[in-house]
C-alpha positions as CSV (number, residue, x, y, z in Angstrom):
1,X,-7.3,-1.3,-15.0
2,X,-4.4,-3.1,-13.9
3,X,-3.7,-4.2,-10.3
4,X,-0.3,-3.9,-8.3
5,X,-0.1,-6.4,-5.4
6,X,2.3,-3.6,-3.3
7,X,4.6,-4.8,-0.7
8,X,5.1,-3.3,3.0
9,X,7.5,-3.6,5.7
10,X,4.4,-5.3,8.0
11,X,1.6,-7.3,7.4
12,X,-1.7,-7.6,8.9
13,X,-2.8,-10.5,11.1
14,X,-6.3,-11.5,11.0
15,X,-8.0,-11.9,14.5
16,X,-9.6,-15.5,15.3
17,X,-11.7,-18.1,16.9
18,X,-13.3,-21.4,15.9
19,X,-13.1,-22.8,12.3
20,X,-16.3,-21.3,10.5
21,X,-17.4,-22.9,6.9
22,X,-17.3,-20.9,4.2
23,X,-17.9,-21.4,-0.1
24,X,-18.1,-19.3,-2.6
25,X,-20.8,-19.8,-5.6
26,X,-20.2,-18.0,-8.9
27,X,-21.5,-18.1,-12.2
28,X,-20.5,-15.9,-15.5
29,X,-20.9,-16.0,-18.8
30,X,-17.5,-14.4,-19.1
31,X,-16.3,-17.6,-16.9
32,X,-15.0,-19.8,-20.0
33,X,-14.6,-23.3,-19.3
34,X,-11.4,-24.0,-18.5
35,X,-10.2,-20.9,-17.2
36,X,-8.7,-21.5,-13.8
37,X,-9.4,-19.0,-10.9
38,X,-7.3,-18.4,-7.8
39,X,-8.6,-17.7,-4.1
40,X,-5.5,-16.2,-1.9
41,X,-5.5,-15.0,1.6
42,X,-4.0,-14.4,4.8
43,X,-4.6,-17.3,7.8
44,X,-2.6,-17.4,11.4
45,X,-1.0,-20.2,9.9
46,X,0.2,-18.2,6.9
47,X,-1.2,-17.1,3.0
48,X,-3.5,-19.8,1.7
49,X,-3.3,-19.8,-2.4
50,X,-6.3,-22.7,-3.7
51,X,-7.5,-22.9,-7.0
52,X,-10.2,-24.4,-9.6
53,X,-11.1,-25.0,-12.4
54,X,-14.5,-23.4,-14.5
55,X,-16.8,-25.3,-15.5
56,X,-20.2,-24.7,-17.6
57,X,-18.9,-20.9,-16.7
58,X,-19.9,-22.0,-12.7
59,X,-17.1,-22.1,-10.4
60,X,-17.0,-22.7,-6.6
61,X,-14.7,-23.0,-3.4
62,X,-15.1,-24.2,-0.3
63,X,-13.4,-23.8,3.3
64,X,-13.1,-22.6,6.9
65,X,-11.7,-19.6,8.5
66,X,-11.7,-18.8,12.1
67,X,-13.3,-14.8,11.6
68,X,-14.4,-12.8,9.1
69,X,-10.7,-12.4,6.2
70,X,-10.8,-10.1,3.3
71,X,-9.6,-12.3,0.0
72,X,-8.9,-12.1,-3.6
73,X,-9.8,-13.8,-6.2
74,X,-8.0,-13.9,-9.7
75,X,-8.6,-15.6,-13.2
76,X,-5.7,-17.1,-14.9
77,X,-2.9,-15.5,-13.1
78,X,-1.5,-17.2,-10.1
79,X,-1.0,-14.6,-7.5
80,X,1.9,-16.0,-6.0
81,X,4.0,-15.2,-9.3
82,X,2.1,-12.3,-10.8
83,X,3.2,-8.9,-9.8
84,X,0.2,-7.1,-12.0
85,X,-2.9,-9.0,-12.5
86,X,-5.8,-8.0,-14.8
87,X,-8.8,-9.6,-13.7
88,X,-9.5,-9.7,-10.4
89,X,-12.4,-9.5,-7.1
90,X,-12.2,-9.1,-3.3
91,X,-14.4,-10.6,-1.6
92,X,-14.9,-11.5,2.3
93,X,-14.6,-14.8,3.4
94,X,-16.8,-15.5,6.5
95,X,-19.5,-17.9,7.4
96,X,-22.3,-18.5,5.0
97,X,-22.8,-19.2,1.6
98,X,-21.1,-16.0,-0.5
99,X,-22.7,-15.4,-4.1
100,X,-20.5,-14.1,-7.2
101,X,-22.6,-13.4,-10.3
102,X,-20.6,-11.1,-13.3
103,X,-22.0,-10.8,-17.2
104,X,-18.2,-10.7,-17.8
105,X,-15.1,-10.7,-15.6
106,X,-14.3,-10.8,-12.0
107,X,-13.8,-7.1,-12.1
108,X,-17.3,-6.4,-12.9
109,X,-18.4,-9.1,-11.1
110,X,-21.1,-8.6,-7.7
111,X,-20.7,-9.7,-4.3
112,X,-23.6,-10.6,-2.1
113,X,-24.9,-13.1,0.6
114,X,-23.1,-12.2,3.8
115,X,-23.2,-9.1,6.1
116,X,-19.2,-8.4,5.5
117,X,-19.8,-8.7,1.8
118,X,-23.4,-6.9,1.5
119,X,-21.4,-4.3,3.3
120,X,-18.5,-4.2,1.0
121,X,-21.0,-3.7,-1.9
122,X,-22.4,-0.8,-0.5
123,X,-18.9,0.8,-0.2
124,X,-18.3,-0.1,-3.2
125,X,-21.6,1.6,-4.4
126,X,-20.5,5.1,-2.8
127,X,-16.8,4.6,-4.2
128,X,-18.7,4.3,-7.7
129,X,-18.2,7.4,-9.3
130,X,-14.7,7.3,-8.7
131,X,-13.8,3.6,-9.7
132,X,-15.6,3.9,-13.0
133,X,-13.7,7.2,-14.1
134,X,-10.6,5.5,-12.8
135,X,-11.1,2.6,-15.1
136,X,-11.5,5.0,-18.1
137,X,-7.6,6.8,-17.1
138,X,-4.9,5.1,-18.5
139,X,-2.4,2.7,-16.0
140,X,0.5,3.9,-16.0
141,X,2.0,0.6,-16.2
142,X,0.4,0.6,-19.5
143,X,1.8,2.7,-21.8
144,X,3.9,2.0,-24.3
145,X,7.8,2.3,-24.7
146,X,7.5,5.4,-27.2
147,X,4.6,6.9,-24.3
148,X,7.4,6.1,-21.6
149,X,9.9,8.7,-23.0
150,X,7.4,11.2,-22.7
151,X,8.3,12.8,-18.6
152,X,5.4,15.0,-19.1
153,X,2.9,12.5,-20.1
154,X,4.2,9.9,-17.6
155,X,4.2,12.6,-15.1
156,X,0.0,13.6,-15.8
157,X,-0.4,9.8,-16.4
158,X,0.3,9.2,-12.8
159,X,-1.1,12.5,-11.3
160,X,-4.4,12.2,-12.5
161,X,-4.8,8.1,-11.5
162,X,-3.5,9.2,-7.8
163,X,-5.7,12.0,-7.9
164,X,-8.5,9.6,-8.5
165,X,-7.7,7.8,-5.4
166,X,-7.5,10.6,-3.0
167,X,-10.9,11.3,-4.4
168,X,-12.3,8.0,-2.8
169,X,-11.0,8.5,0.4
170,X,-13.8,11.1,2.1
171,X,-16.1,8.4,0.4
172,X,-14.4,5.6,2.8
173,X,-14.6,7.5,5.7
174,X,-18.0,8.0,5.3
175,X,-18.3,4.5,4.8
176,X,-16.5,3.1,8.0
177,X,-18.4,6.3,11.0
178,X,-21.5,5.2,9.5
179,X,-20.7,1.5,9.6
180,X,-18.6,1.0,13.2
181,X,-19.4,-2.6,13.9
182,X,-18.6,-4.0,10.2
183,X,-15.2,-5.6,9.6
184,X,-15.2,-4.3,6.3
185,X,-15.0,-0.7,8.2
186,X,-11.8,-2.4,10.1
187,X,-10.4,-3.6,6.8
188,X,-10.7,-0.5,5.3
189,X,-9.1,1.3,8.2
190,X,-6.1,-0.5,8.1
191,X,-5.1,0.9,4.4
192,X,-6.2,4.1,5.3
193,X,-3.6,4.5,7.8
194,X,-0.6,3.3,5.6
195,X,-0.7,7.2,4.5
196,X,0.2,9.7,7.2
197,X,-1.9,11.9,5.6
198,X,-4.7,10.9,7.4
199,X,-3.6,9.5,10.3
200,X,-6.1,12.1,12.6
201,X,-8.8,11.3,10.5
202,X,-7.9,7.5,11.1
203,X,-7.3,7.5,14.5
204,X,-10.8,9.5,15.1
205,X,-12.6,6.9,13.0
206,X,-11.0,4.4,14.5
207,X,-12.3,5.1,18.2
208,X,-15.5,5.2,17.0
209,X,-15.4,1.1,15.6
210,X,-17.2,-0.9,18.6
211,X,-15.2,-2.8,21.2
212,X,-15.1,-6.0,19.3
213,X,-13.0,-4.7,16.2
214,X,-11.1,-2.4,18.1
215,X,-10.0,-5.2,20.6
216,X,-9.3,-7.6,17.3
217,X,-5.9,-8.4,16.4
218,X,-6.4,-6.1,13.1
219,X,-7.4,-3.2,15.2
220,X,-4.7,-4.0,17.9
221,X,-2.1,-3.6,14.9
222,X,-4.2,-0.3,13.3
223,X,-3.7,1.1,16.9
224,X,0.0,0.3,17.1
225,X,0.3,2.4,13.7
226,X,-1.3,5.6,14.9
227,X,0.7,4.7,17.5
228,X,4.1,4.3,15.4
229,X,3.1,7.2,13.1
230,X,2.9,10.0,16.2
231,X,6.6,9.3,16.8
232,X,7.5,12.2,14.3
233,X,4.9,14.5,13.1
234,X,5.1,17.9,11.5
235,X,7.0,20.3,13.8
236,X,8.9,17.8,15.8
237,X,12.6,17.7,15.8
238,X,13.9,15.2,13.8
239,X,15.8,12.4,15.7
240,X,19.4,12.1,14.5
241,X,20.5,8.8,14.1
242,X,23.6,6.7,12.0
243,X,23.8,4.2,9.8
244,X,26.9,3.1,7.6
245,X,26.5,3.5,4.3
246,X,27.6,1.3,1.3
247,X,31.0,1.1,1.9
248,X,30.8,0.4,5.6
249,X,31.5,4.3,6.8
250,X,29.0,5.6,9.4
251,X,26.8,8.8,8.4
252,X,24.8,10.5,10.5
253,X,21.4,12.5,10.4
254,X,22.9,15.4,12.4
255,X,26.1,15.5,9.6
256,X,24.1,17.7,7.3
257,X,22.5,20.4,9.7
258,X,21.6,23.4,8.1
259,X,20.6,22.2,4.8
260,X,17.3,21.2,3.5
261,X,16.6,17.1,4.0
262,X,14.2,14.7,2.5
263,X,15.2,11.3,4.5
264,X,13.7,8.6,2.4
265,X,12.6,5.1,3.3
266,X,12.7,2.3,0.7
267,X,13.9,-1.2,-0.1
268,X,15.2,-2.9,-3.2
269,X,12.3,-5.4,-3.0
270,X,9.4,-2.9,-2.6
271,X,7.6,-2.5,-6.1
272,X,6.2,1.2,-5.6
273,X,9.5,2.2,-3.8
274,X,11.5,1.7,-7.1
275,X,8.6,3.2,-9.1
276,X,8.8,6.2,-6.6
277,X,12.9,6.9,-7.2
278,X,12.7,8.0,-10.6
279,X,10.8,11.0,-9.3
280,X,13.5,11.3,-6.0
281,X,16.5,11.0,-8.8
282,X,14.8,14.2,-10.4
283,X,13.9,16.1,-7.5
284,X,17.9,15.4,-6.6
285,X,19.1,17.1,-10.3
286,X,17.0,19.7,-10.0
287,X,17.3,21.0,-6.1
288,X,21.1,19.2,-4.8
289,X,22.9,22.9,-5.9
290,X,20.2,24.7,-4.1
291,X,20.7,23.1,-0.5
292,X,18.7,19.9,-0.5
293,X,20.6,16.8,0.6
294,X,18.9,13.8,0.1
295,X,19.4,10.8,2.3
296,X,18.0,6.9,1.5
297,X,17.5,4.5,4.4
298,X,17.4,0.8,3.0
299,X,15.2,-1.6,5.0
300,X,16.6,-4.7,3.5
301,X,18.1,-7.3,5.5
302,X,21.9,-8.8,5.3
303,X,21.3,-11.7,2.9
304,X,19.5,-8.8,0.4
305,X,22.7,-6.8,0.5
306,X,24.0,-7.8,-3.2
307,X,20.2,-6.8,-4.4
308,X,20.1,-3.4,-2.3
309,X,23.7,-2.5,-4.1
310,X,22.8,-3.6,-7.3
311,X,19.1,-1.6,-7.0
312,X,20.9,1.6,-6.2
313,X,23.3,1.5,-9.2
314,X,20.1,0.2,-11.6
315,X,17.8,3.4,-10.1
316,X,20.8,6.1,-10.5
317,X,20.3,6.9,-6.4
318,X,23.5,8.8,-6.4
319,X,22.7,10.2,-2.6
320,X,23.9,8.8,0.6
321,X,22.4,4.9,0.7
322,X,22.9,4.2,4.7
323,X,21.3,0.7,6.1
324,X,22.1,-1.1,9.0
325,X,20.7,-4.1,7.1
326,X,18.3,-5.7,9.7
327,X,15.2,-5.7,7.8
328,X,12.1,-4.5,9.5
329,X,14.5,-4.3,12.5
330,X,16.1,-1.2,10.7
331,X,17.1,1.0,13.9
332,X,16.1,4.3,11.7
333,X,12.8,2.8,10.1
334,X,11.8,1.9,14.3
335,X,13.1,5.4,15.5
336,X,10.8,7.2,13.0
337,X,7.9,4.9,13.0
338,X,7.9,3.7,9.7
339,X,5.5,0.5,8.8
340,X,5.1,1.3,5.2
341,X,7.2,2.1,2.8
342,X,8.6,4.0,0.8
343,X,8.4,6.8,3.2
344,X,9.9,10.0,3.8
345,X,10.1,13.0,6.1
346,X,11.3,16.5,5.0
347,X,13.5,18.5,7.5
348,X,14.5,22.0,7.8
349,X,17.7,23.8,7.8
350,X,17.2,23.7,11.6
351,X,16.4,20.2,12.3
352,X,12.3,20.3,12.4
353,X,10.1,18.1,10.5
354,X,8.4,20.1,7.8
355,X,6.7,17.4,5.9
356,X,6.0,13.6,5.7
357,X,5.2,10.9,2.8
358,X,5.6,13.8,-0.3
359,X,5.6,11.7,-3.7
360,X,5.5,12.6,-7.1
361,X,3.9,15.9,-7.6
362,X,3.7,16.9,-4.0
363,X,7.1,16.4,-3.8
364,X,8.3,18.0,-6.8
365,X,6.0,21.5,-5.5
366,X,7.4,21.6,-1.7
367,X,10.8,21.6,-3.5
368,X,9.4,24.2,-5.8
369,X,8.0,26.4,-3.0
370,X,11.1,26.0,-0.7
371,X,14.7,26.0,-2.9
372,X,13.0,27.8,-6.0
């Protein structure tokens, strides 16, 4: 199964102290000499990429990080450049001597030697039934050209893998209220709430963690995105705002009042986003004669401008394209609370909020149930 490294608008800093030693030990027999594996993660001082080389199918690393930091490791594909890689681990760096041992890849490789990673096994233990049946689907990044022409195909391609990961989530809550003093908990909180759709769940869990992680600088930023996500929630009226659009004239929200809306969030540079507007370009065919306007709200910044224009002619987004191009300053991304993207937020005739983050399927049905 192939692995996107996705984008968002934020990242998340890591909370720390005193430099603590780490190193990692692994042996494989599917470690052939020569390979070279990559260890990336996040520091205060920015993302650390190191690298070695195998040898006599042993590798090892060694370092210091000031708290416990969730990393990745990745054979033969450098992660700076690789936008899919195929052979990959996380793994928590922390204090202590961390063990890898795999008969084959880094994939199938286990983790073991240190509370945050013993912990992480055993999530990984409940998530089991799901990640091996997810391995078995097919990526949609992998099918071939003749598969790609195939909507229907593509379309159950990417339903069924999504399903699959909605699956897991119950299992990760599980995981993080019977676990509220492990950083792997934390860690696993703070993709959780990326999805509105379980932002209660989230912020219940999250009050639950003990003092320490909810006072860390993780948990202070999973806090101010509970936070972020309450500013429009289903039922709210939507806040009008304006933004000019490609040709420098202003549009506003409140401009197309008594139609249906979906007000999407996006950026030319955001992997998923572009992957997503395939499926916006046919819910705009099929529904723009039966009321729906569709609005996109670019979060690039100035010096992106030529790669935001050019990304909107290359996807077919014939809609309004508004953006105020100030990145992750975006006066409409802040207003609405948006920290990951893409986004979107449905709005009735009448200005209320009817719906947030529907994609793909989900998307395609509320249209279905609404503007049939």
């Amino acid at each position: 199964m192939k692995h996107f490294l996705r984008c968002a608008i934020l990242s998340f800093p890591i909370f720390g102290f005193a430099q603590q030693p780490f190193s990692i030990k692994a042996e494989g027999q599917g470690f052939k000499d020569g390979d070279k594996i990559f260890l990336q993660y996040k520091s205060p001082q920015g993302v650390i990429t190191d690298s070695v080389v195998v040898r006599n199918h042993k590798f090892q690393f060694k370092g210091k990080v000031e708290t416990p930091v969730r990393a990745s490791l990745y054979r033969n594909q450098n992660p700076k450049y690789a936008l899919l890689v195929f052979d990959y681990k996380n793994v928590y760096l922390e204090k202590g001597e961390i063990t890898l041992a795999s008969p084959d890849t880094l994939l199938n490789a286990v983790v073991f030697g240190t509370k945050s990673n013993d912990d992480n096994s055993e999530l990984s233990a409940i998530l089991a039934p799901f990640t091996s049946k997810r391995r078995m689907l097919k990526d949609p990044d992998e099918l071939t050209e003749a598969e790609l022409k195939n909507p229907v195909l593509v379309a159950e391609t990417k339903k069924k893998l999504h399903e699959y990961l909605d699956f897991m989530v119950p299992g990760k809550f599980k995981f993080i209220n019977s676990h509220p003093s492990s950083f792997v908990s934390l860690v696993t909180l703070s993709e959780l709430v990326r999805d509105s759709r379980w932002l209660s769940k989230v912020e219940s869990s999250f009050f639950k963690l003990s003092p320490e992680l909810q006072s860390s600088t993780l948990g202070k930023s999973i806090q101010e995105k509970i936070h972020l996500g309450k500013k429009i929630t289903v039922g709210m009226v939507a806040k009008d705002f304006s933004q000019p659009d490609v040709n420098g004239k202003l549009v506003s929200l409140s401009d197309f009042k008594g139609k249906y809306v979906l007000l999407d969030f996006w950026a030319s540079w955001c992997g998923p986003c572009r992957a997503e507007n395939p499926n916006l370009l046919l819910a705009y065919q099929k529904y723009k004669d039966k009321g729906l306007v569709m609005i996109s709200v670019s979060i690039d910044d100035l010096k992106d401008k030529a790669d935001w224009l050019k990304a909107i002619q290359e996807d077919k987004m014939v809609w309004p394209q508004l953006s105020d191009l100030k990145g992750s300053k975006n006066e409409a991304q802040v207003l609405y609370g948006i920290t990951v993207i893409p986004a979107n937020v449905f709005i009735s005739p009448d200005g209320i909020v009817i719906a947030k983050d529907l994609k793909r399927e989900e998307l395609q049905a509320k249209l279905a149930e609404l503007l049939h």
